[in-house]
C-alpha positions in Angstrom: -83.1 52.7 -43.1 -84.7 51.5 -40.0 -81.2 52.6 -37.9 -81.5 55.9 -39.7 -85.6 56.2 -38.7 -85.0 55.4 -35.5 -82.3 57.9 -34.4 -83.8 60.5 -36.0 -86.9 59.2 -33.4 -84.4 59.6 -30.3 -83.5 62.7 -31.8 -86.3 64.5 -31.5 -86.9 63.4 -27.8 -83.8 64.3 -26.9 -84.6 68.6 -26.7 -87.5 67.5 -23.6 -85.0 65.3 -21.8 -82.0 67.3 -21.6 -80.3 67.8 -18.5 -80.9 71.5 -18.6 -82.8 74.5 -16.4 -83.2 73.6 -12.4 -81.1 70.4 -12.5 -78.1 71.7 -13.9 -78.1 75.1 -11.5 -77.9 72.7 -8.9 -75.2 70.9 -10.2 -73.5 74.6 -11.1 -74.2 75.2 -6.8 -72.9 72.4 -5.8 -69.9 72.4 -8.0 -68.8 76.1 -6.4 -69.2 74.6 -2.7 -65.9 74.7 -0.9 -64.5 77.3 -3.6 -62.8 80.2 -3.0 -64.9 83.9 -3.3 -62.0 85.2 -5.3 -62.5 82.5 -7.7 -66.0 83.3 -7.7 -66.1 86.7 -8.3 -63.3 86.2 -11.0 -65.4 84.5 -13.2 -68.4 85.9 -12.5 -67.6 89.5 -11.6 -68.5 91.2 -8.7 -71.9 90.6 -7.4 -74.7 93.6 -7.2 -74.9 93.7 -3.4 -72.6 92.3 -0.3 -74.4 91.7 3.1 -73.3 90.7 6.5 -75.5 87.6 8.0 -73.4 86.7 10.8 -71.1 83.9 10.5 -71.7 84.3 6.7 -71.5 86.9 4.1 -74.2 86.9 1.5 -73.6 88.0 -2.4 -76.2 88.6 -4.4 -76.0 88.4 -8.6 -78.7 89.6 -10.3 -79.5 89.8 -13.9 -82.6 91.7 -15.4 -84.4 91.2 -18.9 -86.7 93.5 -20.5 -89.0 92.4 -22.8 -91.0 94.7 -25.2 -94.1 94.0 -26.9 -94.7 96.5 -29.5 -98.0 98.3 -30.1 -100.9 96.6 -32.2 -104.2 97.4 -33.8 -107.6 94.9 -35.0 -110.5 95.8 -36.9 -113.3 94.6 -38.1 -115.9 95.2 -40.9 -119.1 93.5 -41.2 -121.7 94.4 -43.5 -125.4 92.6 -43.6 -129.1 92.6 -43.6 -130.0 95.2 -40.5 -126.7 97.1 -41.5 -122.5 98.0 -41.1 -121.0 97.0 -38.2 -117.9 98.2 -37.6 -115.3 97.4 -34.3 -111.5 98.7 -34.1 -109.0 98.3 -30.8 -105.7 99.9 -31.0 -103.5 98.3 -28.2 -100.2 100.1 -26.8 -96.7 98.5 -26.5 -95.9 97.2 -23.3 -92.7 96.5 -21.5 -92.0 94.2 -18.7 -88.6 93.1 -16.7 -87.5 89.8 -15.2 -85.5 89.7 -12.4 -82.7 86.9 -11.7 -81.3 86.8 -8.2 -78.5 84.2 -7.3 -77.1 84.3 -3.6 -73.6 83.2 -2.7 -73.0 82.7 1.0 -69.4 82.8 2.1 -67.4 82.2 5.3 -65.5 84.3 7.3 -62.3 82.4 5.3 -63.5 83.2 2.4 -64.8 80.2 1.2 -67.8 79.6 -0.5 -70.8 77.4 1.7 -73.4 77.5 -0.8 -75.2 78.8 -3.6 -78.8 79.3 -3.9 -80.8 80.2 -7.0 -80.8 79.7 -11.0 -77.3 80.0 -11.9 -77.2 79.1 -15.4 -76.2 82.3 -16.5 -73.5 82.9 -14.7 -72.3 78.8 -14.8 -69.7 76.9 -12.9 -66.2 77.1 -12.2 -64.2 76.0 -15.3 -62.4 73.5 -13.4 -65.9 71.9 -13.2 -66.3 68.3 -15.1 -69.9 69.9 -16.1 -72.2 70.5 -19.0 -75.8 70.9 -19.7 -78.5 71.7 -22.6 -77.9 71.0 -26.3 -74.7 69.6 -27.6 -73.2 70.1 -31.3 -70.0 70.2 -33.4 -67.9 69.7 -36.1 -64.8 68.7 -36.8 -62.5 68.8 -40.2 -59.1 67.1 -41.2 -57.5 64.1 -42.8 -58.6 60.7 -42.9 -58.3 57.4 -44.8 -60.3 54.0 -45.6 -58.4 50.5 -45.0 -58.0 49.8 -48.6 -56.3 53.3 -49.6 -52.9 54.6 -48.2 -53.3 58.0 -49.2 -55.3 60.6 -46.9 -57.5 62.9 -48.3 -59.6 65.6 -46.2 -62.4 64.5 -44.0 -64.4 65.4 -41.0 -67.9 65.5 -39.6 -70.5 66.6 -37.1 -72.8 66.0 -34.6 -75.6 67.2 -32.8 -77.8 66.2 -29.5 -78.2 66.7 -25.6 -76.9 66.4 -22.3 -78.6 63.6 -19.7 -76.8 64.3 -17.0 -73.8 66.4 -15.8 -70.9 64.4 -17.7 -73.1 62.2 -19.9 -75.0 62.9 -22.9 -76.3 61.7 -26.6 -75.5 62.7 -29.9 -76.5 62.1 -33.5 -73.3 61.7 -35.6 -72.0 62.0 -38.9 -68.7 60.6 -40.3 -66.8 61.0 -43.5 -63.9 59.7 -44.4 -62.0 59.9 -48.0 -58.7 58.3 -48.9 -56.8 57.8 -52.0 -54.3 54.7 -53.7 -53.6 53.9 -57.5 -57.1 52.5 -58.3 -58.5 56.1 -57.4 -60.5 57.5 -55.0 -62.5 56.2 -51.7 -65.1 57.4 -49.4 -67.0 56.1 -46.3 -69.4 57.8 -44.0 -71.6 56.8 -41.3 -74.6 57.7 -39.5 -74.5 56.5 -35.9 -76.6 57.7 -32.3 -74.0 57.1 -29.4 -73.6 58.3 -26.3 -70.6 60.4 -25.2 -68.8 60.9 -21.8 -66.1 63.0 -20.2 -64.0 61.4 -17.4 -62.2 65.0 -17.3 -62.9 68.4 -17.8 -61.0 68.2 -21.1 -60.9 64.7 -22.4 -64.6 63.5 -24.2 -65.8 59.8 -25.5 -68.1 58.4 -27.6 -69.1 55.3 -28.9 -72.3 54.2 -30.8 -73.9 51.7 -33.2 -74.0 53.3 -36.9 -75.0 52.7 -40.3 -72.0 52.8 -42.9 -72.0 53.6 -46.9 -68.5 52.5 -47.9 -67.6 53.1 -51.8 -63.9 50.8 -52.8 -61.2 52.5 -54.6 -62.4 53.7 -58.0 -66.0 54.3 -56.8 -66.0 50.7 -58.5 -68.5 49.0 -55.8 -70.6 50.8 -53.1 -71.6 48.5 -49.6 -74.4 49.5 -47.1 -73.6 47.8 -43.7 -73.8 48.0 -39.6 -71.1 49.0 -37.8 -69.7 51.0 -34.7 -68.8 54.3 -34.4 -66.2 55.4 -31.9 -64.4 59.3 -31.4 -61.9 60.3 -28.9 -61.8 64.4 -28.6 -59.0 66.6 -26.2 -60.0 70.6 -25.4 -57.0 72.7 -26.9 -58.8 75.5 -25.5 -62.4 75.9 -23.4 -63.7 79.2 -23.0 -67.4 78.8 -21.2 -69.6 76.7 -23.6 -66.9 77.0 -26.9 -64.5 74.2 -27.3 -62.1 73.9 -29.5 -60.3 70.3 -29.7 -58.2 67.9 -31.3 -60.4 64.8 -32.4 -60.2 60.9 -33.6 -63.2 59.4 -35.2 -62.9 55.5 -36.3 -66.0 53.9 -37.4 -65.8 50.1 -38.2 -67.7 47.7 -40.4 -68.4 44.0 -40.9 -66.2 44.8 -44.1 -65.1 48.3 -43.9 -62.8 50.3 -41.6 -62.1 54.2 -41.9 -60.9 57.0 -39.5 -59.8 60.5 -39.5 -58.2 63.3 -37.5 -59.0 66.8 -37.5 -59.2 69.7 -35.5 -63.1 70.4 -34.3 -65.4 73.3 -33.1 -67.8 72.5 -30.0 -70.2 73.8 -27.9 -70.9 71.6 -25.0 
């Protein structure tokens, strides 16, 4: 229980440290230096106005919000001694826009120098090894436990943050069921890890957990440490969705079960 309180204690920090806002626009900048316009434009359309500034050309994206706040009213009765005093305030609605502006600046080759501005919005190339803000997922397949040779379905989720551009930290949940001729089997585990992507498409994690392991039969039920490890490949990325083929083996001082399944992720 003590595992458990304290991940769920990391958890809830991990919304204020997230690798989010300012940071990761600058990372999205940087990551489109030395790309082409064309590629630019083709993911993020073309941009509200082109200027000549010399040697460069500058494009501007902009993006603006409206917010509405709609009409209220107050009032106020109060009765006493020297009399009734009455007050009432009727307030119209309001409406208000926010302006984005992003600039790209592009040579006379058509490549792109640098970006300037809060890009989050618009994001970075997909060739780009980058993420930012909250992570979560879920994946669902087959698995099996080390004492049963028959797989049954099995899956799990997760949920956390990114702390930096490739690195991040999740809150996981594991389940596992399998099947032999004493009956049935399950194991799941609660772990905190951290998880990593060498490559755009390729993600790893690995993390102490806590494991509840029942033997064939439901005849005996263990609570132990362990490890938690998952392997995941992107079948398809399209922005923030991913969906991905993924491994998930968590191991015990006495029990051992995996499973592989096909996931749903945004990250």
């Amino acid at each position: 229980m003590k595992l458990a309180s304290r991940c769920a204690f990391l958890l809830a920090l991990l919304p204020g440290a997230c690798y989010h806002g300012h940071e990761a626009s600058q990372g999205i900048n940087a990551s489109w230096r030395g790309r082409s316009a064309s590629e630019l434009q083709s993911e993020w359309g073309q941009p509200a106005e082109s200027q000549e500034m010399g040697a460069l050309t500058r494009l501007r994206y902009s993006h603006t919000t409206r917010h509405t706040a709609l009409p209220s009213a107050q009032a106020q009765l109060k009765i006493g001694p020297e009399g009734l005093d009455a007050y009432g305030e009727v307030r119209g609605g309001t409406t208000s826009e926010h302006t984005i502006d992003v600039n790209a600046y592009v040579d006379k080759s058509g490549t792109v120098q640098t970006i300037e501005g809060p890009s989050l919005r618009w994001g970075p190339s997909d060739a780009a090894n980058l993420r930012w803000g909250i992570l979560f997922g879920m994946h669902a397949g087959l698995g099996r436990l080390d004492d049963t040779g028959t797989p049954l379905p099995s899956g799990g989720g997760y949920i956390g943050g990114m702390l930096g551009p490739r690195i991040g930290m999740v809150g996981s949940y594991s389940l596992a069921a399998g099947l032999d001729s004493e009956g049935g089997a399950i194991g799941q585990s609660w772990s905190l890890g951290a998880v990593w992507w060498p490559q755009t498409r390729i993600s790893l994690r690995a993390g102490p957990a806590m494991i509840l392991a029942f033997d064939p039969g439901f005849a005996n039920v263990g609570l132990e440490a362990g490890l938690n490890a998952s392997a995941s490949y992107a079948l398809l990325r399209s922005g923030s969705f991913v969906l991905d083929l993924r491994a998930d083996l968590n191991a015990g001082t006495s029990s051992r079960f995996a499973s592989l399944g096909i996931g749903v992720n945004v990250n």
